[in-house]
C-alpha positions as CSV (number, residue, x, y, z in Angstrom):
1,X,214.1,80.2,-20.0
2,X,217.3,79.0,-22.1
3,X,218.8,81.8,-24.4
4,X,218.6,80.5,-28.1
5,X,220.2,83.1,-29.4
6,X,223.7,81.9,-29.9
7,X,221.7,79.0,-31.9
8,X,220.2,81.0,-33.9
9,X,223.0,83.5,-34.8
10,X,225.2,80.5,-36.0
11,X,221.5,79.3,-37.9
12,X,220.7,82.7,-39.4
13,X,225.0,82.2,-40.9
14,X,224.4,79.1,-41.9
15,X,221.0,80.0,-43.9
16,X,223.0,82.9,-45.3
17,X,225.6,81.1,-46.9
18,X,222.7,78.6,-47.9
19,X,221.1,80.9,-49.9
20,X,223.8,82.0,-52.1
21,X,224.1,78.5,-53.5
22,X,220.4,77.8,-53.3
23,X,219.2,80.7,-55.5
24,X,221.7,79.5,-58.3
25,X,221.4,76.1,-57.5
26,X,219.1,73.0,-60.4
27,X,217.4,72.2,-57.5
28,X,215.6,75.4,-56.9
29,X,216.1,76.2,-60.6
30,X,214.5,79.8,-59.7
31,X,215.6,80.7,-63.7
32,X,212.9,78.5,-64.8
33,X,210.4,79.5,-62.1
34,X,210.5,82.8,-63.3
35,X,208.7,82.4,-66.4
36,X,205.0,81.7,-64.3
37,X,206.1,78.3,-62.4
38,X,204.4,77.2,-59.4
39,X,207.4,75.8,-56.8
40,X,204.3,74.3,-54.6
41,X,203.9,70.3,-54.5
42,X,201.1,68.8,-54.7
43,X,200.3,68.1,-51.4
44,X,200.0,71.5,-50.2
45,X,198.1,72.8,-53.8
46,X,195.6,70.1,-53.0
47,X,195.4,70.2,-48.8
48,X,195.3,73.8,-48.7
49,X,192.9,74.5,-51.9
50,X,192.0,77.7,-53.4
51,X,193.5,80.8,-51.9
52,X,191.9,83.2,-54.3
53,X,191.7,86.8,-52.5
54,X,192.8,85.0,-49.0
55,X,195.4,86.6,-47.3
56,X,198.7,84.4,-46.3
57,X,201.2,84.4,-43.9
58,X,204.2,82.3,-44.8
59,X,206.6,81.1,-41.7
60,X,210.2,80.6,-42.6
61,X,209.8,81.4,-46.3
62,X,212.9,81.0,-47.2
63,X,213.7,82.9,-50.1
64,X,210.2,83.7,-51.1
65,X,209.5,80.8,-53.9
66,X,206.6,79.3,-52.3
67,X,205.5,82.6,-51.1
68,X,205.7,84.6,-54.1
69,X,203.6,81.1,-55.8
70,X,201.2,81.3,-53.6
71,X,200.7,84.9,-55.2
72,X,200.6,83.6,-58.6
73,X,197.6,82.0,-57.3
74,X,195.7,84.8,-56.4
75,X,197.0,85.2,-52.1
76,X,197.9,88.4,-50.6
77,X,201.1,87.3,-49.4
78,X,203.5,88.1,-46.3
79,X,206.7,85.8,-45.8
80,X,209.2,85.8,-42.6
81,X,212.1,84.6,-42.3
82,X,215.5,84.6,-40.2
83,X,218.3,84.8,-42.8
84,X,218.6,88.7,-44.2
85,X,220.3,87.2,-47.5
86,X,217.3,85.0,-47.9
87,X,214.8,88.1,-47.2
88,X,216.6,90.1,-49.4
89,X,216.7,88.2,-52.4
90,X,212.9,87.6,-51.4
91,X,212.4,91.3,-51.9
92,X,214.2,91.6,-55.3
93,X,212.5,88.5,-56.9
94,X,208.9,90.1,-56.0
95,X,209.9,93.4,-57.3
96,X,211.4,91.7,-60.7
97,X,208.8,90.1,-61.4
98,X,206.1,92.4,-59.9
99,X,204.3,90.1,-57.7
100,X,203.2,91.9,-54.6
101,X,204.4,90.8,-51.5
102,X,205.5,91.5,-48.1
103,X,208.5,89.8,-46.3
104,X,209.9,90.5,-42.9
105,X,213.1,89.3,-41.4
106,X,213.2,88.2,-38.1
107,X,213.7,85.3,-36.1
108,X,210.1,84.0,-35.8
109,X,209.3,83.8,-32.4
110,X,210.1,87.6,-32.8
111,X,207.6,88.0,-35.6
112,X,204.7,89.3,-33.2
113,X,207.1,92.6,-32.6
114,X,207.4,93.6,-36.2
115,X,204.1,92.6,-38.0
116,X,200.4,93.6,-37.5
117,X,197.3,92.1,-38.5
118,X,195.6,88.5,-38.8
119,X,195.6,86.2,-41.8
120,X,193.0,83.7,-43.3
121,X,195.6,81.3,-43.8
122,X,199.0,80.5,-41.9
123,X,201.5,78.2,-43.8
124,X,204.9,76.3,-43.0
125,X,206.7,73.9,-45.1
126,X,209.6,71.2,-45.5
127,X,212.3,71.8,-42.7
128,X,211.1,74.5,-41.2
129,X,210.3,73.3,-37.2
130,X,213.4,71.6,-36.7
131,X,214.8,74.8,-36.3
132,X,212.6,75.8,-33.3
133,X,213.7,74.5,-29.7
134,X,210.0,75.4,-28.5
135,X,206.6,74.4,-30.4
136,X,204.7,76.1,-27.6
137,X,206.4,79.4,-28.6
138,X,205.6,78.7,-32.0
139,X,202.1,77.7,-31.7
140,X,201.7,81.3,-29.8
141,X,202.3,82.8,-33.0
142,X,200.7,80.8,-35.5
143,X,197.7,81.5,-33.2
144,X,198.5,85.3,-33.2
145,X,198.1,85.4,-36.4
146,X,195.4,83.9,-37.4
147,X,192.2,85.4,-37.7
148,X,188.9,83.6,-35.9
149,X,187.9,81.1,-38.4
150,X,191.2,80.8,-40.0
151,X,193.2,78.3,-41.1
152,X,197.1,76.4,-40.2
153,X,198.7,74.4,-42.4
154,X,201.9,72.5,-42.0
155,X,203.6,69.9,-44.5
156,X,206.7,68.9,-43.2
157,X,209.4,66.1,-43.4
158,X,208.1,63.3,-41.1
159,X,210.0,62.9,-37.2
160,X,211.1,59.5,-38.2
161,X,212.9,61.2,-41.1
162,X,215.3,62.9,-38.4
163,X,216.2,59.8,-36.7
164,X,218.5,58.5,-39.3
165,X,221.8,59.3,-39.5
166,X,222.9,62.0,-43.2
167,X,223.7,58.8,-44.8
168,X,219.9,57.2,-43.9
169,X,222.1,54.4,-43.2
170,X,221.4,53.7,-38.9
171,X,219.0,55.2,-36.7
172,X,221.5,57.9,-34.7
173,X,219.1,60.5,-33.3
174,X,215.8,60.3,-30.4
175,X,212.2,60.5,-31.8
176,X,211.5,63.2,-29.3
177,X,212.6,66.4,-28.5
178,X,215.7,65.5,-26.6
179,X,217.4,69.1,-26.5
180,X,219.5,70.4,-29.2
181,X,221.2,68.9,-31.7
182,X,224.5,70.3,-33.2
183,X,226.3,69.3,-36.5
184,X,229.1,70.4,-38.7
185,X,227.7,70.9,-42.4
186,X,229.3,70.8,-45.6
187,X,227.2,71.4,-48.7
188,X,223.4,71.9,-48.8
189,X,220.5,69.3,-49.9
190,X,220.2,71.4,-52.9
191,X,224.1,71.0,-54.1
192,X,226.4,68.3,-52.4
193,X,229.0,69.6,-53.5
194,X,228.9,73.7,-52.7
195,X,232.1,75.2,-51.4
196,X,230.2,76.1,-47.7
197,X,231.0,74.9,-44.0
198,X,228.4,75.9,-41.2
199,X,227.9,74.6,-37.9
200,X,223.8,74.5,-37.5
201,X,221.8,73.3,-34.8
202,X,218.3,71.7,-34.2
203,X,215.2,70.5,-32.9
204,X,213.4,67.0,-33.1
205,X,209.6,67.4,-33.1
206,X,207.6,64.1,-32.4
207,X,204.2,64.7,-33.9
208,X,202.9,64.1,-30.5
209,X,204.3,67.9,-30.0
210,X,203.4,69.1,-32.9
211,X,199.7,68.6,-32.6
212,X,199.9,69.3,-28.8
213,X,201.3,72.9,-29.1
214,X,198.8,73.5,-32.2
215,X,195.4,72.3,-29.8
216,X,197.3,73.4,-27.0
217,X,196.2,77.2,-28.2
218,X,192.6,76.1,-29.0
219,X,193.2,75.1,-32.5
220,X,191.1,72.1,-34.4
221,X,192.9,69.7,-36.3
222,X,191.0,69.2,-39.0
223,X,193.6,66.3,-40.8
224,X,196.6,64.7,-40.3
225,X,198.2,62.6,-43.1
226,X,201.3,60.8,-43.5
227,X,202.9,59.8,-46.9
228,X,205.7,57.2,-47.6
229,X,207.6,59.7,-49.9
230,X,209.1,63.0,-49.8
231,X,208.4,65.6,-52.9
232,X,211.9,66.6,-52.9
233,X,215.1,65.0,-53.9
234,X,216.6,66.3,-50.4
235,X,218.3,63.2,-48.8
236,X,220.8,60.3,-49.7
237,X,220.4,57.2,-50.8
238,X,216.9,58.3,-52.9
239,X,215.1,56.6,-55.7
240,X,212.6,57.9,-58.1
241,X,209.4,56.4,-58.2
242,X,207.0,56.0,-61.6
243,X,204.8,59.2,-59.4
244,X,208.0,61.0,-59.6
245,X,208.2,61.0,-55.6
246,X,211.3,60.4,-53.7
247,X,212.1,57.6,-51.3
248,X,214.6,56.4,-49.4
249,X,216.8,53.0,-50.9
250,X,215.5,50.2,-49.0
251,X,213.0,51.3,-47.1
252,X,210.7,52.4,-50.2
253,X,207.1,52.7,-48.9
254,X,208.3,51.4,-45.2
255,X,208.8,54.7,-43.7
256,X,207.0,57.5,-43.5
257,X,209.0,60.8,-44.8
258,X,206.1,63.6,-44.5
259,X,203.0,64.7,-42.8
260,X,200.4,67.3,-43.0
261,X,198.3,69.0,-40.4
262,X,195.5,71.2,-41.4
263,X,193.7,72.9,-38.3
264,X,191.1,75.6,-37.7
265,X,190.9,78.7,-35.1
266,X,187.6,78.7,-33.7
267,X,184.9,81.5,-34.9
């Protein structure tokens, strides 16, 4: 088996010096979420439901936002991730604004290793798998995980996305899974502009893999849905439709830029 972890050593850097500009960064704008503001879209509120008194496990959490809303709604929350800045300011935002949670940082195919216990609902979001050389690995865990009857959900930037080139000018990059991909990196999609250089490397994840790994461990896909716009404000050469969704100059409702995959762990 190929050894990652020089990947994700430079990765966990990179997410590191992320963070700092993140948590200060209008894009985030974690100042305003503080006073009771949900950070979910509404893809995910209305996919996943209620979550009342349901426990959740949330895979690379980043900093906690989603995680710590997810709470807000009434979950029992857990969040993992590989950067320790991202963790750590994951574990001061809970305890400011007392919203019980638990996070763990480690990479996440070492998550098994330093968490017990099952969860009614496993969730991943927005950039998260491209990250991950392996989906089989992956789908191991989310299947760990989950308890019988429970339930996976995934949003995530759509595979056709990842082709383009950072200017979504020309298609640069393969559909599939072609091995890794390394980039230099200036900036961040939430500031342009921010001070930080980072080398980073990645995964392309046709959704062909995606649902193979996920039924692969027995697991039922309940729905898959793809949506001609992206929630976020995260690439160049956006405009701003009248539903306040973002889509690429161009190729406005011609491409898809997410997807969501809701499955079920047998009984």
């Amino acid at each position: 088996m190929e050894n990652y972890d020089q990947y994700f050593t430079a990765n966990r850097q990179g997410w590191n010096l992320r963070t700092e500009v993140h948590k200060n960064s209008e894009f985030y704008d974690v100042e305003k979420w503080k006073q009771g503001g949900i950070s979910l879209t509404p893809i995910e509120l209305r996919e996943i439901g209620d979550v009342r008194g349901k426990s959740l496990l949330h895979l690379q959490c980043h900093f906690g936002q989603d995680t710590l809303s997810w709470a807000r709604l009434g979950a029992q929350v857990t969040g993992c991730d590989l950067s320790d800045k991202a963790i750590e300011y994951a574990r001061q935002l809970s305890a400011e604004l007392d919203i019980p949670a638990h996070f763990v940082c480690c990479n996440l195919y070492d998550l098994p290793a330093h968490l017990e216990g099952q969860f009614d609902i496993v969730f991943t979001s927005y950039g998260t798998i491209g990250w991950l050389p392996d989906l089989t690995r992956w789908a191991q865990v989310v299947n760990h995980f989950l308890k019988p009857g429970g339930f996976f959900y995934i949003a995530e930037f759509h595979p056709v996305v990842w082709m383009f080139d950072d200017q979504m000018e020309f298609i640069k990059y393969p559909y599939h899974n072609s091995g890794v991909i390394e980039t230099e990196q200036t900036g961040t999609y939430a500031d342009r502009s921010a001070g930080i250089e980072y080398r980073e490397y990645g995964w392309n994840h046709s959704l062909s893999e995606v649902v193979n790994s996920l039924t692969g461990q027995g697991l039922r896909i309940e729905f898959l849905n793809e949506y001609p716009y992206s929630p976020f404000d995260c690439f160049d050469k956006t405009v701003k439709g009248e539903d306040g969704n973002f889509r690429i100059r161009g190729l406005e409702d011609i491409i898809p830029m997410v997807y969501s995959i809701g499955a079920r762990k047998e009984e």
